[in-house]
mmJSON file of the N, C-alpha and C atoms, coordinates in Angstrom:
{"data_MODEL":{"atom_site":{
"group_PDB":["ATOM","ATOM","ATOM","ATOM","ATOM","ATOM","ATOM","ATOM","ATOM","ATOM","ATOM","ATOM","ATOM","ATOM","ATOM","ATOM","ATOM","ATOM","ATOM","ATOM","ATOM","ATOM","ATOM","ATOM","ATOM","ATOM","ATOM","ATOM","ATOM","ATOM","ATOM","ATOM","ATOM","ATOM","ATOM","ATOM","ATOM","ATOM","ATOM","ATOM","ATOM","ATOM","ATOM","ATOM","ATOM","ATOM","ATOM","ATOM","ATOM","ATOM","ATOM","ATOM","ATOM","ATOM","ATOM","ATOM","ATOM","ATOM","ATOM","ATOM","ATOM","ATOM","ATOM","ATOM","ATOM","ATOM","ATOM","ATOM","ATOM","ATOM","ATOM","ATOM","ATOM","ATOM","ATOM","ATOM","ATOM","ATOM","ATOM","ATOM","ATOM","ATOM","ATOM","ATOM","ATOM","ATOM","ATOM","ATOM","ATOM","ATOM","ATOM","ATOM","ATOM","ATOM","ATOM","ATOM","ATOM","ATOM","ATOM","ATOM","ATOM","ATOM","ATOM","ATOM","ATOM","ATOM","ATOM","ATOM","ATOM","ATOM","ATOM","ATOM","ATOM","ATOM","ATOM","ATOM","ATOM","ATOM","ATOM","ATOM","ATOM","ATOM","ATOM","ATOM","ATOM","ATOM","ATOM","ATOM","ATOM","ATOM","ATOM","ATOM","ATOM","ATOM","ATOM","ATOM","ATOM","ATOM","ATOM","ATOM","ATOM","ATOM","ATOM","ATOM","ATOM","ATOM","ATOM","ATOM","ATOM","ATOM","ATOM","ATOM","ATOM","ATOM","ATOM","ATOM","ATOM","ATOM","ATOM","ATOM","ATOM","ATOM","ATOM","ATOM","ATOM","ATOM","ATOM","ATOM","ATOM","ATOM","ATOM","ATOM","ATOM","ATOM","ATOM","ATOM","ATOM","ATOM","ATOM","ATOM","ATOM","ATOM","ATOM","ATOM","ATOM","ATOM","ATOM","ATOM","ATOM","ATOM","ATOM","ATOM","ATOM","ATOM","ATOM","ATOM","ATOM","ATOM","ATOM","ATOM","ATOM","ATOM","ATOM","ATOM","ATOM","ATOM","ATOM","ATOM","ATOM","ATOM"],
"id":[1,2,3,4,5,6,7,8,9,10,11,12,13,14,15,16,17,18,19,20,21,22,23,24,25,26,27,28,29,30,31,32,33,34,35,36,37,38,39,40,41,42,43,44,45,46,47,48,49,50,51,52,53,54,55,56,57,58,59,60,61,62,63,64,65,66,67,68,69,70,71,72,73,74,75,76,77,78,79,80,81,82,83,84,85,86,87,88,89,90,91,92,93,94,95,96,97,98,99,100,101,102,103,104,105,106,107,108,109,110,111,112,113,114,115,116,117,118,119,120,121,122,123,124,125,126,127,128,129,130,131,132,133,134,135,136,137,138,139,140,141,142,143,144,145,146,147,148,149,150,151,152,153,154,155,156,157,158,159,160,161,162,163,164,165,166,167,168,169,170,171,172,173,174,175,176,177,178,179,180,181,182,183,184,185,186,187,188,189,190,191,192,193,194,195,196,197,198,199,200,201,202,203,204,205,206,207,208,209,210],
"type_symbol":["N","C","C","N","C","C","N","C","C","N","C","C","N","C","C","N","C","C","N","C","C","N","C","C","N","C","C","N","C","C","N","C","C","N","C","C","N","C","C","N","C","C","N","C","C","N","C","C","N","C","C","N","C","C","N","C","C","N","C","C","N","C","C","N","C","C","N","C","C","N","C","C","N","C","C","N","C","C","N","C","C","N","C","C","N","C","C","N","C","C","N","C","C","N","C","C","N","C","C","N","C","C","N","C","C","N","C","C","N","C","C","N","C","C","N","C","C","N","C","C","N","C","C","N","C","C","N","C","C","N","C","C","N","C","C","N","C","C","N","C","C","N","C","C","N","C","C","N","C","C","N","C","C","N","C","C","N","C","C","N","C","C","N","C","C","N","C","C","N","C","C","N","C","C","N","C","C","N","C","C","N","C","C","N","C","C","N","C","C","N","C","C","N","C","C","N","C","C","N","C","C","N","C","C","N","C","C","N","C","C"],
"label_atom_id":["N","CA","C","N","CA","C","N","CA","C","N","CA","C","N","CA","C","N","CA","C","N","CA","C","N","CA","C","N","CA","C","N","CA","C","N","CA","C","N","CA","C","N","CA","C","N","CA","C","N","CA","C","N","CA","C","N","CA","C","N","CA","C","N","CA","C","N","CA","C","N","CA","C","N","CA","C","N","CA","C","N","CA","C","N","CA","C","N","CA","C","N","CA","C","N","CA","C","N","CA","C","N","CA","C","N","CA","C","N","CA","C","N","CA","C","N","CA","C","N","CA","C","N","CA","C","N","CA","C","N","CA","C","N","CA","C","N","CA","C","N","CA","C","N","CA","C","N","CA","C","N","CA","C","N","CA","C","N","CA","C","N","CA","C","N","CA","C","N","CA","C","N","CA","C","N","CA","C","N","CA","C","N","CA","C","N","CA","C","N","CA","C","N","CA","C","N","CA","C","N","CA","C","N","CA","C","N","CA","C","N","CA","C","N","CA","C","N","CA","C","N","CA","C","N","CA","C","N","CA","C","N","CA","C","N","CA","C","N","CA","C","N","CA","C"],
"label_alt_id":[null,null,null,null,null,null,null,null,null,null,null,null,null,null,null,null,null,null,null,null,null,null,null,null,null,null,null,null,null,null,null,null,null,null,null,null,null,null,null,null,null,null,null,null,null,null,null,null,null,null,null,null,null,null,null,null,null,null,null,null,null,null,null,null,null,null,null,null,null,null,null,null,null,null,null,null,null,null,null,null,null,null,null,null,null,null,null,null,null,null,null,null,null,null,null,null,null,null,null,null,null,null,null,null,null,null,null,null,null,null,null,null,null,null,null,null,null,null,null,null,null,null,null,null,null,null,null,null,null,null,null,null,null,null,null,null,null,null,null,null,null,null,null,null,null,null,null,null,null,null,null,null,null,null,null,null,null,null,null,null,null,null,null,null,null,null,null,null,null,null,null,null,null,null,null,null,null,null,null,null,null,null,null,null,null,null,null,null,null,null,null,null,null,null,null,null,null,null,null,null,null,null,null,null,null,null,null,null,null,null],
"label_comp_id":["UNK","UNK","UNK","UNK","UNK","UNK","UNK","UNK","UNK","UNK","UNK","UNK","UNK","UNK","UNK","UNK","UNK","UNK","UNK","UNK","UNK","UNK","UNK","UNK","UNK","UNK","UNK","UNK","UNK","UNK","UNK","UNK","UNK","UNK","UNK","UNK","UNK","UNK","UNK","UNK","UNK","UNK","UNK","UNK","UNK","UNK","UNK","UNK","UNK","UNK","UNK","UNK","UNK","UNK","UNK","UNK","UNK","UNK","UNK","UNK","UNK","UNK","UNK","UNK","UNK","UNK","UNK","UNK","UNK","UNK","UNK","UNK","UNK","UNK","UNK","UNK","UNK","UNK","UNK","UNK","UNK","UNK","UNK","UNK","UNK","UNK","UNK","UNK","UNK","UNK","UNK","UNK","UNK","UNK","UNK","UNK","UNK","UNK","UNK","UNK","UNK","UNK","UNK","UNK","UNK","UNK","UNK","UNK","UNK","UNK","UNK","UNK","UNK","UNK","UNK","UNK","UNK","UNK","UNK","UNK","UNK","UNK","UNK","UNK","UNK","UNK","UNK","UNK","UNK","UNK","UNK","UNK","UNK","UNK","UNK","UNK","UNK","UNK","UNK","UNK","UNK","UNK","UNK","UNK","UNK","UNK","UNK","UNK","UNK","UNK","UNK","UNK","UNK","UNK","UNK","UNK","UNK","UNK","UNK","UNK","UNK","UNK","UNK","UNK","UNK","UNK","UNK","UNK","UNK","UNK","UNK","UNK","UNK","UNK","UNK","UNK","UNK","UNK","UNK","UNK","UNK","UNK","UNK","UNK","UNK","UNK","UNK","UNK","UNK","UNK","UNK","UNK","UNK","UNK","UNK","UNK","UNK","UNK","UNK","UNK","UNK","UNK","UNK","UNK","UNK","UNK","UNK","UNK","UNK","UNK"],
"label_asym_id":["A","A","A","A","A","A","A","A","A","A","A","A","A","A","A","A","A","A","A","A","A","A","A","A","A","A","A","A","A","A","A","A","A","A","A","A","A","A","A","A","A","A","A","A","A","A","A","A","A","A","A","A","A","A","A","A","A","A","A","A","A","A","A","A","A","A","A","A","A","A","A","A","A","A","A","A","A","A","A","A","A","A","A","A","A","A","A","A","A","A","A","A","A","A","A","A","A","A","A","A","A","A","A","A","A","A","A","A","A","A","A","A","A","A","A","A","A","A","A","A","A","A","A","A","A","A","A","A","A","A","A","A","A","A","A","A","A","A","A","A","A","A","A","A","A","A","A","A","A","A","A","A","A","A","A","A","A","A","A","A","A","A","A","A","A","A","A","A","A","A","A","A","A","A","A","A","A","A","A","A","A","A","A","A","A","A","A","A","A","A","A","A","A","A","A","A","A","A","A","A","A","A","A","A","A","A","A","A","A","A"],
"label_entity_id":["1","1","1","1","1","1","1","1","1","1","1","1","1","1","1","1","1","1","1","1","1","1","1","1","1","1","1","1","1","1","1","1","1","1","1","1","1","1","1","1","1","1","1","1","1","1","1","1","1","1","1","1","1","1","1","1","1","1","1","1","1","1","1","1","1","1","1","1","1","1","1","1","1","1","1","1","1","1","1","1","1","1","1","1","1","1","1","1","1","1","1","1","1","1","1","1","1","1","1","1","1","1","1","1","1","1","1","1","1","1","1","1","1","1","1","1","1","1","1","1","1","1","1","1","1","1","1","1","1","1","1","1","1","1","1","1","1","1","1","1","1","1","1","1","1","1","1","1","1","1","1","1","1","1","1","1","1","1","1","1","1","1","1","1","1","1","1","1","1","1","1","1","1","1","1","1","1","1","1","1","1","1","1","1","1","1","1","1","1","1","1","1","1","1","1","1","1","1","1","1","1","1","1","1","1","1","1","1","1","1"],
"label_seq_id":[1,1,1,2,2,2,3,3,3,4,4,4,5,5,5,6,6,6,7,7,7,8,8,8,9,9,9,10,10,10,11,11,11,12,12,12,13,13,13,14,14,14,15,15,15,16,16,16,17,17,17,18,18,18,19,19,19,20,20,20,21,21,21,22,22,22,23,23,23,24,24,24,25,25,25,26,26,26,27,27,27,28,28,28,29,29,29,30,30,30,31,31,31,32,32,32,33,33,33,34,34,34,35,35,35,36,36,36,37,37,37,38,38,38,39,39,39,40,40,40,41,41,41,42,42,42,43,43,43,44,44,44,45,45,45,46,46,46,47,47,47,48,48,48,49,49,49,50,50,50,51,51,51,52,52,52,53,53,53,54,54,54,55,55,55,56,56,56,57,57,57,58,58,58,59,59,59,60,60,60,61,61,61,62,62,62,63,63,63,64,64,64,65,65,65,66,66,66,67,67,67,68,68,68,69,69,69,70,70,70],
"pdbx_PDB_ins_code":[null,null,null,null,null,null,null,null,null,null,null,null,null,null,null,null,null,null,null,null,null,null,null,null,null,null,null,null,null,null,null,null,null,null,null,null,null,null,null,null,null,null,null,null,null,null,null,null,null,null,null,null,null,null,null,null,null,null,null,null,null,null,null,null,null,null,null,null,null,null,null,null,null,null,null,null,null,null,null,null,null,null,null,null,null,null,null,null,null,null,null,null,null,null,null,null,null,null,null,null,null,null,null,null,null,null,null,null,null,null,null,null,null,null,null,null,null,null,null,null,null,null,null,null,null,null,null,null,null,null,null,null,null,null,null,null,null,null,null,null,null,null,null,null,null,null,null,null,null,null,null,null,null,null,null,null,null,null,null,null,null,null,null,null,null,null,null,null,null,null,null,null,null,null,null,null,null,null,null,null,null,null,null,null,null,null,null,null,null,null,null,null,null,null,null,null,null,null,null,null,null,null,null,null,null,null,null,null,null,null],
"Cartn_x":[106.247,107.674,108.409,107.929,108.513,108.363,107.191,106.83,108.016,108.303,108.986,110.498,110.596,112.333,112.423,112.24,112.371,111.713,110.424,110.087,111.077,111.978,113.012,113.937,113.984,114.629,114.181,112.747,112.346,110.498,110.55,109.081,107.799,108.103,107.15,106.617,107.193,106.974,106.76,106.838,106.589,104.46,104.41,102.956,102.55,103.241,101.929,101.561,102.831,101.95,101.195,101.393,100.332,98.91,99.033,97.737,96.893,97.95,97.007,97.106,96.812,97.149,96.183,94.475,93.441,93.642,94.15,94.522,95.127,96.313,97.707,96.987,96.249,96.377,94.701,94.479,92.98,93.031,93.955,94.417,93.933,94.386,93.444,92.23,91.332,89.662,89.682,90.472,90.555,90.396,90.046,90.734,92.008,93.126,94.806,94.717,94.207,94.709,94.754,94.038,94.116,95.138,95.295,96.822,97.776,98.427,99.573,99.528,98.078,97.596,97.089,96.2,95.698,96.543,97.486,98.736,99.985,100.068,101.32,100.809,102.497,102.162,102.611,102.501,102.941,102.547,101.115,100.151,101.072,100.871,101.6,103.246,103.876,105.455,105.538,104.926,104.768,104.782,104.125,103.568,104.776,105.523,106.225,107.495,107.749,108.815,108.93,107.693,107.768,107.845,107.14,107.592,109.327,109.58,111.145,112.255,111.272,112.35,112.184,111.114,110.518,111.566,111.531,112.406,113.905,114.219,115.586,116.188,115.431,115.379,114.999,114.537,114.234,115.408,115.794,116.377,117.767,117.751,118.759,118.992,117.553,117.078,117.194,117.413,116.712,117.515,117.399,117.559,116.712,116.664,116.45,115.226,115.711,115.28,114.173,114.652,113.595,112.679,112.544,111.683,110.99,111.25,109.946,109.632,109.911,109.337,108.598,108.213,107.259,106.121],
"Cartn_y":[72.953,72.746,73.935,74.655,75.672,77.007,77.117,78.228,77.976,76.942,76.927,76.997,76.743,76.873,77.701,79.25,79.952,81.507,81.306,82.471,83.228,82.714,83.972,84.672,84.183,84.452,85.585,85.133,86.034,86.242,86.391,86.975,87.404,88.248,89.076,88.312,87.059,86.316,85.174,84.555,83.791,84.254,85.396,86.056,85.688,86.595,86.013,84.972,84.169,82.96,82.332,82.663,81.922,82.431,83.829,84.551,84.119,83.957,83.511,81.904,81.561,79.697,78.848,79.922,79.04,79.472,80.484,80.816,80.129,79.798,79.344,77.926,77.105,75.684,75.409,76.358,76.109,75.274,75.569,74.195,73.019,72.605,71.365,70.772,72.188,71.584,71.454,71.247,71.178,69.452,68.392,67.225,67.386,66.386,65.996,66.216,65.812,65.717,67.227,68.238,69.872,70.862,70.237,70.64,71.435,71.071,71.739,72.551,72.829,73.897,75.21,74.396,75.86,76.558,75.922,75.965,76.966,76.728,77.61,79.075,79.176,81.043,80.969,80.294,80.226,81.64,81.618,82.57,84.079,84.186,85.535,85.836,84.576,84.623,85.059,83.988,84.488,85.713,86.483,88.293,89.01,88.778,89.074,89.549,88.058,87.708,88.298,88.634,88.831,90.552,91.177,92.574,92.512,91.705,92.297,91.45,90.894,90.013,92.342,92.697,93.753,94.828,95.265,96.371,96.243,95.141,94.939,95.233,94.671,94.831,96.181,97.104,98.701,99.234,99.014,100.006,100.747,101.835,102.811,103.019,102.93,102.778,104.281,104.721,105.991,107.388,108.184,109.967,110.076,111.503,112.382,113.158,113.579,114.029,112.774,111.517,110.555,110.529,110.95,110.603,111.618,112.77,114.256,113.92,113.48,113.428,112.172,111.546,110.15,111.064],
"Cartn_z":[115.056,115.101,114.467,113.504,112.866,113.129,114.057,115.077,115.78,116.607,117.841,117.636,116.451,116.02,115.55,114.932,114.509,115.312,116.001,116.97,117.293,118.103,118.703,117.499,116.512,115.624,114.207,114.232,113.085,113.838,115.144,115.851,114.734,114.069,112.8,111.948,111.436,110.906,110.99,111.981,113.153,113.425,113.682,114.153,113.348,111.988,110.778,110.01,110.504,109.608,110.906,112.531,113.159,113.423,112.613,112.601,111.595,110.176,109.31,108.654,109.515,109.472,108.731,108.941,108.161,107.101,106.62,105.168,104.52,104.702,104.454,104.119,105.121,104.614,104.17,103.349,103.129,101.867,100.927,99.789,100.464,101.462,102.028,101.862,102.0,101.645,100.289,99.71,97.909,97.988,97.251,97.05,96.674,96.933,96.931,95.956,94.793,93.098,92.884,93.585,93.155,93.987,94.882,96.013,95.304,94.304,94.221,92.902,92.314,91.355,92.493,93.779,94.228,95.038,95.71,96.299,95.834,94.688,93.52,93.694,93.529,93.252,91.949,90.825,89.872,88.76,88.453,87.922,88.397,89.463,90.107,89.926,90.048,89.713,88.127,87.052,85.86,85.822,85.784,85.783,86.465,87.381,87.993,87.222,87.103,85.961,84.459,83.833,82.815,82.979,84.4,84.384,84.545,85.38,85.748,84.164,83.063,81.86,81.595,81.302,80.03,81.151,82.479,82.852,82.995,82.475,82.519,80.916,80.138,78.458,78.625,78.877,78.626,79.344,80.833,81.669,80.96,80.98,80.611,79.3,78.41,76.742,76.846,75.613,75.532,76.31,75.889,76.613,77.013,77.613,78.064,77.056,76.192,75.013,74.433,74.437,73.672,74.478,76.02,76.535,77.165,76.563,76.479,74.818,74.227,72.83,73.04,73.866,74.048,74.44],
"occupancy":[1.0,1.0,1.0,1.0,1.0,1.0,1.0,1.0,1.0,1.0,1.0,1.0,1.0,1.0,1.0,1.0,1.0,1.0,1.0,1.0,1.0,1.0,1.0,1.0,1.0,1.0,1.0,1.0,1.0,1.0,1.0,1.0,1.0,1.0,1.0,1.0,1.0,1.0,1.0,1.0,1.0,1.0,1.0,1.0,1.0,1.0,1.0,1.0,1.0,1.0,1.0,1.0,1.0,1.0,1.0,1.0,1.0,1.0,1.0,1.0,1.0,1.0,1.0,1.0,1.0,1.0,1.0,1.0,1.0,1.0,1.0,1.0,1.0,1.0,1.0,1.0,1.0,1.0,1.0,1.0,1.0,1.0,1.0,1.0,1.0,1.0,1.0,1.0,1.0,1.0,1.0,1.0,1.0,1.0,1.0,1.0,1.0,1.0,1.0,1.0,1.0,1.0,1.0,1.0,1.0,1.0,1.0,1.0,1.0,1.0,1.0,1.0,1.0,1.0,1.0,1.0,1.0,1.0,1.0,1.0,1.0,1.0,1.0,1.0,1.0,1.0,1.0,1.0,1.0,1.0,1.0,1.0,1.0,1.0,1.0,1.0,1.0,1.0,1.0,1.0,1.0,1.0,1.0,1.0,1.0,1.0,1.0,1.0,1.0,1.0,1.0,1.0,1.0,1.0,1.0,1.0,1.0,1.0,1.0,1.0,1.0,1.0,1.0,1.0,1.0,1.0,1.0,1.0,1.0,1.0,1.0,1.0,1.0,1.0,1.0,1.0,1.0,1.0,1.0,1.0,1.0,1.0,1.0,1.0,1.0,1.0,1.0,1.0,1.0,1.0,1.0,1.0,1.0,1.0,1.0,1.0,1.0,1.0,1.0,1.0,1.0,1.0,1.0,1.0,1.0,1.0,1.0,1.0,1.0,1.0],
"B_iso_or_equiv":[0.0,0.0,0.0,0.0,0.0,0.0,0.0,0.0,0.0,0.0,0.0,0.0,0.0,0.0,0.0,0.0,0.0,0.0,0.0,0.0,0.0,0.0,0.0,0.0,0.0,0.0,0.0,0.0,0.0,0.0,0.0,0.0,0.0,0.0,0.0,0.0,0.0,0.0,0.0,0.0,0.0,0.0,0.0,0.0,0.0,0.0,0.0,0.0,0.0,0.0,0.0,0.0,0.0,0.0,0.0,0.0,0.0,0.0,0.0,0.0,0.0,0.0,0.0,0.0,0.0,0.0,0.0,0.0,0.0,0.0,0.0,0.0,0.0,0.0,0.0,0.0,0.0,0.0,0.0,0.0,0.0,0.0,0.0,0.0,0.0,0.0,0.0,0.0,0.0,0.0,0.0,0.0,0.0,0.0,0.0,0.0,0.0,0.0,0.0,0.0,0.0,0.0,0.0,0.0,0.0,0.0,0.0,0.0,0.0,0.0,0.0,0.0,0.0,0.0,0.0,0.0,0.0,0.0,0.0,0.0,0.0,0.0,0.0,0.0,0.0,0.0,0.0,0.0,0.0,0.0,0.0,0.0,0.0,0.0,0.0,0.0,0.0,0.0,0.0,0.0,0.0,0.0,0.0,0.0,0.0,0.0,0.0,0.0,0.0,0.0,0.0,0.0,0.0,0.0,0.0,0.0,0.0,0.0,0.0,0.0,0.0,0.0,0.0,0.0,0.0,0.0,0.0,0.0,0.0,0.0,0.0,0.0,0.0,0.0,0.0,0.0,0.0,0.0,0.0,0.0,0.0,0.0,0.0,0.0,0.0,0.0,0.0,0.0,0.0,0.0,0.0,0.0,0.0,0.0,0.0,0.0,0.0,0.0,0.0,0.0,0.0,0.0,0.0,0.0,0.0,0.0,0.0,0.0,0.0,0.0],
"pdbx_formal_charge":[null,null,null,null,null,null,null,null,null,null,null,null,null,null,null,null,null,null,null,null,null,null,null,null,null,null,null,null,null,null,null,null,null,null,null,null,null,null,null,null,null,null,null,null,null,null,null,null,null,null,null,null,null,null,null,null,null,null,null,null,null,null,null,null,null,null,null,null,null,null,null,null,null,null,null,null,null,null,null,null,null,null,null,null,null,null,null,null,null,null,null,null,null,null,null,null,null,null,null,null,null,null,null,null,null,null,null,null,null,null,null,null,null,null,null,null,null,null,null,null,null,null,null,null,null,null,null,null,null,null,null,null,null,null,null,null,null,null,null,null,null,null,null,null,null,null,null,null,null,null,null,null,null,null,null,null,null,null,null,null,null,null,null,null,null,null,null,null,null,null,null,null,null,null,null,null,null,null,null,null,null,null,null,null,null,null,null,null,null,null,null,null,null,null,null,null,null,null,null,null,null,null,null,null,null,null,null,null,null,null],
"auth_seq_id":[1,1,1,2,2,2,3,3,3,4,4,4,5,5,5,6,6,6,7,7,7,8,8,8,9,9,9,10,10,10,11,11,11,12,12,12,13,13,13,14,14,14,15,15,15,16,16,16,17,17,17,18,18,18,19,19,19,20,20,20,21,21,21,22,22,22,23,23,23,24,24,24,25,25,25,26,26,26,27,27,27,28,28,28,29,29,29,30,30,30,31,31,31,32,32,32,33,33,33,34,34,34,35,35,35,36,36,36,37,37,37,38,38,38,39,39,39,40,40,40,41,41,41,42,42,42,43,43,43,44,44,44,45,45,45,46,46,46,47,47,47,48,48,48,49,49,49,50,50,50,51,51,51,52,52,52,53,53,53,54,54,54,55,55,55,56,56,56,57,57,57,58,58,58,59,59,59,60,60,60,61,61,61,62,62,62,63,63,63,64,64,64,65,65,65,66,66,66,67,67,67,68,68,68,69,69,69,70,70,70],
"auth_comp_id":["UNK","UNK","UNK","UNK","UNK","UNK","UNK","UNK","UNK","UNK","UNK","UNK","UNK","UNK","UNK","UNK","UNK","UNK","UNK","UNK","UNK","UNK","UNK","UNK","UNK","UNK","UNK","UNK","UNK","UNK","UNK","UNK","UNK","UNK","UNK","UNK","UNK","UNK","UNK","UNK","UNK","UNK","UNK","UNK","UNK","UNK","UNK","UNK","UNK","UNK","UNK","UNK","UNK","UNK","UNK","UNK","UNK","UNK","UNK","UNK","UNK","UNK","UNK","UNK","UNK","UNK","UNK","UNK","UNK","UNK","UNK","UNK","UNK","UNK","UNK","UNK","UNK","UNK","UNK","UNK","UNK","UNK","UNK","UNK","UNK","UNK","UNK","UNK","UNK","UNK","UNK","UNK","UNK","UNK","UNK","UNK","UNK","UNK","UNK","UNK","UNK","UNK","UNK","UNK","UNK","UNK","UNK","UNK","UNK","UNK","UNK","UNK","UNK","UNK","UNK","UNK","UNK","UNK","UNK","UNK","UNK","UNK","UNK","UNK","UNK","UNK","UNK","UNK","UNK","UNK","UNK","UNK","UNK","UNK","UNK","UNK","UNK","UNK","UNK","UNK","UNK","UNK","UNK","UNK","UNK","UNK","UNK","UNK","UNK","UNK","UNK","UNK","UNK","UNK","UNK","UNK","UNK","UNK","UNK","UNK","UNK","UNK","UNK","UNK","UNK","UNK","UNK","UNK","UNK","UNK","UNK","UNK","UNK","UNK","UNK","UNK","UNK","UNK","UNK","UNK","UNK","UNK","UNK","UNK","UNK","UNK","UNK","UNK","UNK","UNK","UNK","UNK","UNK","UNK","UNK","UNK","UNK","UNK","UNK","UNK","UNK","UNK","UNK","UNK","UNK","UNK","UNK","UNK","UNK","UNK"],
"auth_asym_id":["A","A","A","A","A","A","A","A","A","A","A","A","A","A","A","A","A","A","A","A","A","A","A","A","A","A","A","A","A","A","A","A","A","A","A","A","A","A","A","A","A","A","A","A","A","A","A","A","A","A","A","A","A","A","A","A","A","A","A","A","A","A","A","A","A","A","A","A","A","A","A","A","A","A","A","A","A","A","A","A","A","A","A","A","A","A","A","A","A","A","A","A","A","A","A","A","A","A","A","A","A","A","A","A","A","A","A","A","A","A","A","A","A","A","A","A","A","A","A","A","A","A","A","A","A","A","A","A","A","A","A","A","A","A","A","A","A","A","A","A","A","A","A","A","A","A","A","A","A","A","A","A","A","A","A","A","A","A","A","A","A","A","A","A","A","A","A","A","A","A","A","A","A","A","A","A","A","A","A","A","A","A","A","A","A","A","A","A","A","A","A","A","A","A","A","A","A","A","A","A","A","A","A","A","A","A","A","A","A","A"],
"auth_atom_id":["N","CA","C","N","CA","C","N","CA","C","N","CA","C","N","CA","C","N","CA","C","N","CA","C","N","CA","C","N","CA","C","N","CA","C","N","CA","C","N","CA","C","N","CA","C","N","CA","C","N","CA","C","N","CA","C","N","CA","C","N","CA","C","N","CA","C","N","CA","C","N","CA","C","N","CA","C","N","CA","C","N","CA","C","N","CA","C","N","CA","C","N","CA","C","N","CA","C","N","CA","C","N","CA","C","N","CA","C","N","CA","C","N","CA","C","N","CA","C","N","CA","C","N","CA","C","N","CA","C","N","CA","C","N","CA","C","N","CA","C","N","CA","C","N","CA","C","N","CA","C","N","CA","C","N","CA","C","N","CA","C","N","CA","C","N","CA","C","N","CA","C","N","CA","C","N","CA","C","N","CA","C","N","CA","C","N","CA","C","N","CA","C","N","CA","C","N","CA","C","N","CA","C","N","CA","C","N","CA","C","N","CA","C","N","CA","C","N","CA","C","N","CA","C","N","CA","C","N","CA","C","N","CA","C","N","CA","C","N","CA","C","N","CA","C"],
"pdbx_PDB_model_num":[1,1,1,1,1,1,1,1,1,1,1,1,1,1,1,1,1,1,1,1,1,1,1,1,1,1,1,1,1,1,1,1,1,1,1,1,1,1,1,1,1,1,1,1,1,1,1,1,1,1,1,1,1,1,1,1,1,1,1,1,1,1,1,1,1,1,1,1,1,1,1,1,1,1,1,1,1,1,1,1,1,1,1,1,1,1,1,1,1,1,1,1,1,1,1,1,1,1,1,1,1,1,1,1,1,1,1,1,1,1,1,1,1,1,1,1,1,1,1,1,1,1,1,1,1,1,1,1,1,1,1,1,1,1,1,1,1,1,1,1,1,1,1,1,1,1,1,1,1,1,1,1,1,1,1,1,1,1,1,1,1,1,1,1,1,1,1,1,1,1,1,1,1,1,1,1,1,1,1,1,1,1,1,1,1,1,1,1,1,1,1,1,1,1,1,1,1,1,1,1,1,1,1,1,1,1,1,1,1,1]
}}}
């Protein structure tokens, strides 16, 4: 249903998730009670997040000068 409503609209993405479909729902062969641990991009968002908390707290720290003397 979500192939078919969206194909003409976003094609590229449309392909790849019907290319990679056994990927996508392999959480399945998990038992239900583990679904929505193996499922999460949580682990990866974390890391993510904590690079873009640390380059936002640094960005535009410092000279020119402080940062040939690093």
């Amino acid at each position: 249903m979500f192939l078919k409503t969206y194909r003409d609209k976003y094609p590229k993405a449309c392909a790849c998730l019907e290319k990679d479909k056994a990927q996508l729902f392999t959480f399945y062969n998990f038992p239900a009670i583990h679904w929505q641990h193996v499922r999460t991009t949580n682990p990866i968002e974390s890391t993510f997040a904590t690079i873009r908390h640390r380059t936002r707290q640094t960005k535009g720290c410092g000279s020119v000068a402080a940062t040939k003397n690093f």
